[in-house]
C-alpha positions in Angstrom: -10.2 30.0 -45.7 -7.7 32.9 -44.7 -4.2 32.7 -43.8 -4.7 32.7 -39.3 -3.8 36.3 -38.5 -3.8 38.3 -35.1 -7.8 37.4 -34.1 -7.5 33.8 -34.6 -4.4 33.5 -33.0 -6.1 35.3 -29.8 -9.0 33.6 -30.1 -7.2 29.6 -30.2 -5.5 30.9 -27.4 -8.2 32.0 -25.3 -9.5 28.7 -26.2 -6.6 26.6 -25.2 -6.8 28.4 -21.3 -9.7 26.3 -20.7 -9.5 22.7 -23.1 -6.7 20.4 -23.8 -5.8 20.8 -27.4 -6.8 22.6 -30.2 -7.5 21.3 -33.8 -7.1 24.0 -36.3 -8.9 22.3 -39.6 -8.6 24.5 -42.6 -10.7 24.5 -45.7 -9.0 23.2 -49.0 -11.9 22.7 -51.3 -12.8 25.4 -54.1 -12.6 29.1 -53.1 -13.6 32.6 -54.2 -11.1 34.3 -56.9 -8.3 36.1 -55.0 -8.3 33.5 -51.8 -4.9 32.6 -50.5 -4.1 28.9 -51.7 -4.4 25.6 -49.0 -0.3 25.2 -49.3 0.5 28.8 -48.4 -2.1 28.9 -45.4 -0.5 25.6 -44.2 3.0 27.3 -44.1 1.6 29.9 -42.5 0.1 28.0 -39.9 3.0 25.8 -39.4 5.1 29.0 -38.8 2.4 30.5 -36.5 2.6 27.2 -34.2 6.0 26.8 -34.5 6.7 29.7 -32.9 3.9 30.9 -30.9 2.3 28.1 -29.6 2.9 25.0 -26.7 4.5 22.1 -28.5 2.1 19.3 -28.6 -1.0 21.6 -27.9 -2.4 22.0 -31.5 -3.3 19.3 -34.4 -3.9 20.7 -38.3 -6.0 19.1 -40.5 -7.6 20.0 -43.7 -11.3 19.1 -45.5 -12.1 19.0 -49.0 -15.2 21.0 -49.2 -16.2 24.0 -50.8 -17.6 27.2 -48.9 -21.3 27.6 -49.2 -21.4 30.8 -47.3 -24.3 29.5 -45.6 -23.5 31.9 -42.2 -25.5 30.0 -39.5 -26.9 26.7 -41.3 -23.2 26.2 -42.3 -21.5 26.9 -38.7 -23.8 24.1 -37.6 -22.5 21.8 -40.8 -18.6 23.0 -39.5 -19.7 21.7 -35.7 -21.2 18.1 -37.3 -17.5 17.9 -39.0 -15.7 18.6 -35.8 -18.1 16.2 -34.4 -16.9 13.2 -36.8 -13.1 14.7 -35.3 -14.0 14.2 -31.9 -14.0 18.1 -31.0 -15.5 18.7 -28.4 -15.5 22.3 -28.8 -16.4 24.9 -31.9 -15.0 28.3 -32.2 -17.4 30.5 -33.8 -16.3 34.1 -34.2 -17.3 36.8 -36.6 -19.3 36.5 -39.4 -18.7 32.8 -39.3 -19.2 31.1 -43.5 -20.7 34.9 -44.6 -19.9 36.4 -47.3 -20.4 40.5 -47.7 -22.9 42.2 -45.9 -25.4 39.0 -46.2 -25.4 37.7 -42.9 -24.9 39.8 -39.3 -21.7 39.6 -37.6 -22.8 37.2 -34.6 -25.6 35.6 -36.8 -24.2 32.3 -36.4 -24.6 32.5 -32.5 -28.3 32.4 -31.7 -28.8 29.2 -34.0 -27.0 27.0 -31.4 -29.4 27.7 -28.9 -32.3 26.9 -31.0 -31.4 23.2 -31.6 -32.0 20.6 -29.1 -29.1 20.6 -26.5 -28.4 16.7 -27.3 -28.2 17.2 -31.1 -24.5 18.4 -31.4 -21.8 17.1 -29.0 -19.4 20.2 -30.3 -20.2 23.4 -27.6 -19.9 26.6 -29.1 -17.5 28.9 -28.3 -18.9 32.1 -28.8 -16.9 35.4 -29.1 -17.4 39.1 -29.8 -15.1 41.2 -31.7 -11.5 41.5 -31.4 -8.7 43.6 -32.3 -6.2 45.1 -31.7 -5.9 48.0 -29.1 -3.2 50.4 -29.2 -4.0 51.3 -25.5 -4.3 48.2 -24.3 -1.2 47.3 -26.1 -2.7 43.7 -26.9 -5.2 42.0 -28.8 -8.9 42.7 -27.2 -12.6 42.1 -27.8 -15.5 44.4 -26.7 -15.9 42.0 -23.4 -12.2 43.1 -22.0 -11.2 46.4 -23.5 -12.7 49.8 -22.1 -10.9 52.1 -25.0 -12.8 53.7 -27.8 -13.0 53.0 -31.6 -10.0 55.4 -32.8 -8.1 53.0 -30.6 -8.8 49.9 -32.1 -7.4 48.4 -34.9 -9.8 45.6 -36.5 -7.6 42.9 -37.8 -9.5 40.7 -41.0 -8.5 38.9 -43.4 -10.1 40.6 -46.6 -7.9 43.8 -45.0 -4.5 41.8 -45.3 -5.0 40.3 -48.8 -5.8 43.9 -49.6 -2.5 45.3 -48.3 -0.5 42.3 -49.5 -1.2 42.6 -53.2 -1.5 46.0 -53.2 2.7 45.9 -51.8 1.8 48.0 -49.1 2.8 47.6 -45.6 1.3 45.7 -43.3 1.9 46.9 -39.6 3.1 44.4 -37.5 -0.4 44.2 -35.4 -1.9 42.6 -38.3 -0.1 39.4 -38.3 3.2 37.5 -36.7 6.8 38.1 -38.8 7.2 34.9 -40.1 3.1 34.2 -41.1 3.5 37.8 -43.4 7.1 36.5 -44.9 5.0 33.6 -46.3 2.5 35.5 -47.4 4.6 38.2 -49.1 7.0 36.0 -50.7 3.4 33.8 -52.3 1.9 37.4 -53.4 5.3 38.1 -54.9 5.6 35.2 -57.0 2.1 36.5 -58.4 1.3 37.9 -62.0 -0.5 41.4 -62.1 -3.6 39.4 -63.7 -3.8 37.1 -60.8 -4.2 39.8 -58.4 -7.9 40.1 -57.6 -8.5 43.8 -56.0 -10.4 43.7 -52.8 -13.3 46.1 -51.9 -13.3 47.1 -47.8 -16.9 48.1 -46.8 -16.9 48.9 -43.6 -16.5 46.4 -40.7 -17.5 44.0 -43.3 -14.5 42.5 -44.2 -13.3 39.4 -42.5 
């Protein structure tokens, strides 16, 4: 339901070292006050694969549901849709279908392991945090980067509708060039009463 910025670029791409393709399949049914619209994500996605991915390696799709922000039952609903696509793969990343502080970060992980093995044909794809690192000079997660927190920059999206409506800069670790032009010219077109203000708390915010 957010527009893909630096963390799900890195984490499709760490999934497209090891599979064929990748199926990025976006939300479009109701969301919370304040999400970025389905039509603006697509052009951001578009631009993101445009430019920074294989030609032919990615197919986007959209399904009209709403979120539930059912954390773990609803990561295993997401893998019974990919199912139906023929995925044979699930990403499943931070705070997967949470909402606040509700669920844990990785509470969606465990569940996978407690279902028969034959029940889901989609594998999960499991990953830790990422960020950025300004040592490392690259996107990271806690498996690959030895540097410490005041080196890390954690990239979500609740961060980069915050910095978007509030007109502030947004540094260029965040997100690609031509995924913040979209996004900036659809904030821009915005009234001040459509603005929703976001609240950060803590690591939190996706």
């Amino acid at each position: 339901r957010n527009p893909m910025h630096r963390s799900h670029e890195y984490l499709a791409k760490i999934a497209l070292e090891t599979l064929d393709g990748l199926f990025i399949h976006q939300l479009v049914g109701k969301l919370k006050a304040g999400d970025i619209p389905a039509d603006v994500r697509v052009n951001c996605i578009n631009s993101l694969v445009e430019n920074y991915f294989l030609d032919g390696s990615v197919v986007q799709g959209g399904y009209p549901l709403d979120m539930r922000y059912a954390g773990p039952r609803e990561a295993l609903l997401h893998a019974v849709f990919r199912q139906n696509y023929g995925c044979s793969h699930l990403i499943v990343g931070r705070d997967h279908a949470g909402v606040g502080d509700y669920y844990g970060p990785f509470a969606a992980h465990p569940i996978f392991d407690e279902i028969p093995s034959d029940a889901l044909h989609p594998q999960p794809l499991k990953n830790d945090w990422t960020f950025w690192c300004d040592k490392c000079g690259t996107m990271a997660s806690m498996r690959t980067c030895p540097h410490t927190a005041d080196d890390r920059v954690l990239v979500s999206g609740t961060k980069l509708r915050k910095l978007l409506s509030e007109g502030g800069d947004v540094p260029d670790n965040f997100s690609r060039p031509e995924v913040l032009e979209v996004l900036r010219n659809y904030y821009q077109g915005l009234q001040e009463h459509e603005k929703v203000k976001v609240e950060l708390k803590g690591h939190s915010a996706r």
